[in-house]
N, C-alpha and C positions, 0 to 999 in steps of 0.2 A: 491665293497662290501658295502650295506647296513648299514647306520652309525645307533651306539646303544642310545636307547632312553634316555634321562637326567634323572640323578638316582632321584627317589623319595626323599625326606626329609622322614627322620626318627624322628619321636619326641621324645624330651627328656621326663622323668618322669615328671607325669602331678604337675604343682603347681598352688598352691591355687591362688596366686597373684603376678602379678609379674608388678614392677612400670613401669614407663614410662618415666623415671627417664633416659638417657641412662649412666647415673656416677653410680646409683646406685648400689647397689651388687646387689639384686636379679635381676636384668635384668643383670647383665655383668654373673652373673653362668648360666642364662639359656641359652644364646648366645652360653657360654663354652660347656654347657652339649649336646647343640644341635650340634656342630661343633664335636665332639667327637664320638657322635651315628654313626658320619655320614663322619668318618674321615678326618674329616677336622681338621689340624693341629690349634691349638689355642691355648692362652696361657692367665692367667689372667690381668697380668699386659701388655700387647701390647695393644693398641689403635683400638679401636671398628671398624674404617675403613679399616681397615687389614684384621680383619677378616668379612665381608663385604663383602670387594672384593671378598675372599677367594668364597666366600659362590658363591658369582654370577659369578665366572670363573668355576663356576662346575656344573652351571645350576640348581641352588638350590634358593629357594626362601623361605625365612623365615617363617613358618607357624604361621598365626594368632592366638593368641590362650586367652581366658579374654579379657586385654585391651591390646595386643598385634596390633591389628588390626590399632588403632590410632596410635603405637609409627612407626611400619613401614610404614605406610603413609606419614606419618612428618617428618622420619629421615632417613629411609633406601633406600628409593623410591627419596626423596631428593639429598641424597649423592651419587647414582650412575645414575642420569640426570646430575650431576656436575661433577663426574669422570667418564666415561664409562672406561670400561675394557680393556685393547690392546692386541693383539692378536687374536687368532682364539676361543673363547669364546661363548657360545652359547648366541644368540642374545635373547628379549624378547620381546614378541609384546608389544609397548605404550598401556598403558589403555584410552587414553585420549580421548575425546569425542567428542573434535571440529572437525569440518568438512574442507577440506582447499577450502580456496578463491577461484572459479574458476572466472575466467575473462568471461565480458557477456554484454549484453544491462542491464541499468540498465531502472525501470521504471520511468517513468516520475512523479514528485510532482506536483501535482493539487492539489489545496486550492479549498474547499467547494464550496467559492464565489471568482469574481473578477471582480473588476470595470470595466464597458465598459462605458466610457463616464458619463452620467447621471446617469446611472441606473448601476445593478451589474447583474451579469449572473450566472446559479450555472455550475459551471465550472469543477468542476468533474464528476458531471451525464453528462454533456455536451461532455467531452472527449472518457469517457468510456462508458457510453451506450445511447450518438445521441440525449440526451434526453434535450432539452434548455429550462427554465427556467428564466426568468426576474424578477427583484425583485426590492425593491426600496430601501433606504439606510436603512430603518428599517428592511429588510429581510422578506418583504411581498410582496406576487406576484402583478403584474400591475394589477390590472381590466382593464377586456375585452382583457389580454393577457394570454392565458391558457398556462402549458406546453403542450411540441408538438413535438412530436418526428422528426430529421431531418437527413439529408444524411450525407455522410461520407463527402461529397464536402462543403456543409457550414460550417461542424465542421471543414472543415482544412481553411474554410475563415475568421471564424471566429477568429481560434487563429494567424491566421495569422496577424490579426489585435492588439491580445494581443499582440503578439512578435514584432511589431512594422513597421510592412511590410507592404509597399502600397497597395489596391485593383485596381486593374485593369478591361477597361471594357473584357477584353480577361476571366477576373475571373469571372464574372456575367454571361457569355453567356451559360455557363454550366448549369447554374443553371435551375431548372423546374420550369414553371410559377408559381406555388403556393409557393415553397421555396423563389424566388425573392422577393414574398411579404413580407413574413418573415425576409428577408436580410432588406428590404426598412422599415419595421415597428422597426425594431431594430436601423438602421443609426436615424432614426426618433429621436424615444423617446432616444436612447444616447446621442441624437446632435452631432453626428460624419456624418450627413450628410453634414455639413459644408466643411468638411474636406476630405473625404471618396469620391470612386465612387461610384453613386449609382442611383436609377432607381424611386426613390421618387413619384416623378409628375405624372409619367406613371403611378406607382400604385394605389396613391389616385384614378385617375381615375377612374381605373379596379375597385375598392372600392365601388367609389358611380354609376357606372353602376350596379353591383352586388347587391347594398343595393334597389335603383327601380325595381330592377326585382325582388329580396325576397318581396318588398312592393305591388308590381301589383299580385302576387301569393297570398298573406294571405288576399288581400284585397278582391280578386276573389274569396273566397273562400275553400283557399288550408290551410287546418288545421293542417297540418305537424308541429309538434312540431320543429322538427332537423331544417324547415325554421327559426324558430323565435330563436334558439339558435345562427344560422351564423349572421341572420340579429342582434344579442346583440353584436357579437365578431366584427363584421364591428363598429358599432356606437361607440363602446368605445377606440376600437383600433383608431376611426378617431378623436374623443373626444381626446386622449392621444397624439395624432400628431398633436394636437392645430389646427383640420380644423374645428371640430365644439366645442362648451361649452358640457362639463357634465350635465348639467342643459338641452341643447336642447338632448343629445342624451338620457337621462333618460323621458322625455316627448316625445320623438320620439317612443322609445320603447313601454312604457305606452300603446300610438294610438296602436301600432301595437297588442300588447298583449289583447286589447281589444276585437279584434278579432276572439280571441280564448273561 
């Protein structure tokens, strides 16, 4: 058989005001008058938790009513989280609004920036979207090092070098030729080529092979703007890995810009 629904609360006669007091008289007669509507046995002088309880072993929950709203929040809501009810007693859903812990990966803290050697890396566009960044201790990018979007393979070589783990040449071999440059112009300018494996010599090379064939192209003729962009990001990149002066790759550039 079908169990019968928790009786409604019957209000007592409506009053003007009733304190919040829970010692005071007008809040102990309306407590009285509402347990009474609603037969619930109650008396003046017995102690408010009594009849309390009474009210929430019958599935009755105190109606709000003025400033009623704040006192059973504070008192009534209080007192039966501290005493629940025993027995068979109609239960009441929590109001509460937290959510519970569920166990998880939690995500990883990346900080903005983080020092690689000489230089600092922005290390959370670097993690989360591939995206690397070199700066200098004032938080201004290298010249002649743009960012430059990279593989999933250097973002895990690179913090792997954060978290303090050797590179290996088994790690570089993965890498696409133009990322290696990348890897080699980073060991560079951090000075962890010292320290690090890494493919340095081989790339300057590829470097200034690259920069004579951008220079025999604009000199020939070839007015390609995007030529004379690569041939600025070689000269300053080789300028910043102390193979030539800032001074020869900015008169380098100059010649070639001439061109144009």
């Amino acid at each position: 058989m079908a169990q019968k629904p928790p009786p409604a609360p019957v209000p007592p006669p409506t009053t003007k005001h009733i304190s919040t007091n829970p010692n005071s008289t007008s809040y102990r007669e309306y407590i009285i008058k509402l347990a009474n509507t609603n037969n619930i046995p109650a008396s003046f002088d017995e102690p408010l938790e009594d009849i309390w309880k009474r009210f929430y072993d019958n599935g009755i929950k105190i109606p709000t009513t003025n400033n009623m709203q704040l006192l059973e929040k504070m008192l009534y809501t209080d007192f039966m989280k501290k005493n629940p009810p025993k027995g068979s007693g109609i239960k009441r859903k929590s109001k509460s609004k937290s959510k519970p812990i569920i166990k998880g990966v939690n995500v990883r803290n990346i900080p903005p920036l983080m020092k690689f050697g000489k230089v600092y890396i922005t290390a959370d566009q670097l993690y989360y979207n591939n995206l690397l960044g070199i700066r200098n201790k004032n938080n201004r990018q290298v010249t002649g090092i743009p960012n430059v979007m990279v593989s999933d393979t250097l973002v895990h070589l690179i913090f792997k070098i954060l978290d303090g783990s050797n590179i290996t040449k088994s790690d570089l071999s993965v890498l696409k030729p133009h990322e290696k440059i990348i890897y080699d112009k980073l060991m560079k300018l951090s000075g962890l080529h010292k320290s690090m494996v890494n493919s340095v010599d081989e790339t300057l090379s590829e470097m200034k092979k690259r920069l004579e064939l951008i220079s025999g192209e604009i000199e020939a003729g070839n007015n390609n703007k995007e030529l004379l962009k690569e041939a600025h990001g070689i000269l300053f990149s080789m300028a910043q890995m102390n193979v030539i002066t800032h001074i020869a790759a900015n008169q380098y550039y100059k010649d070639l810009k001439s061109f144009f």
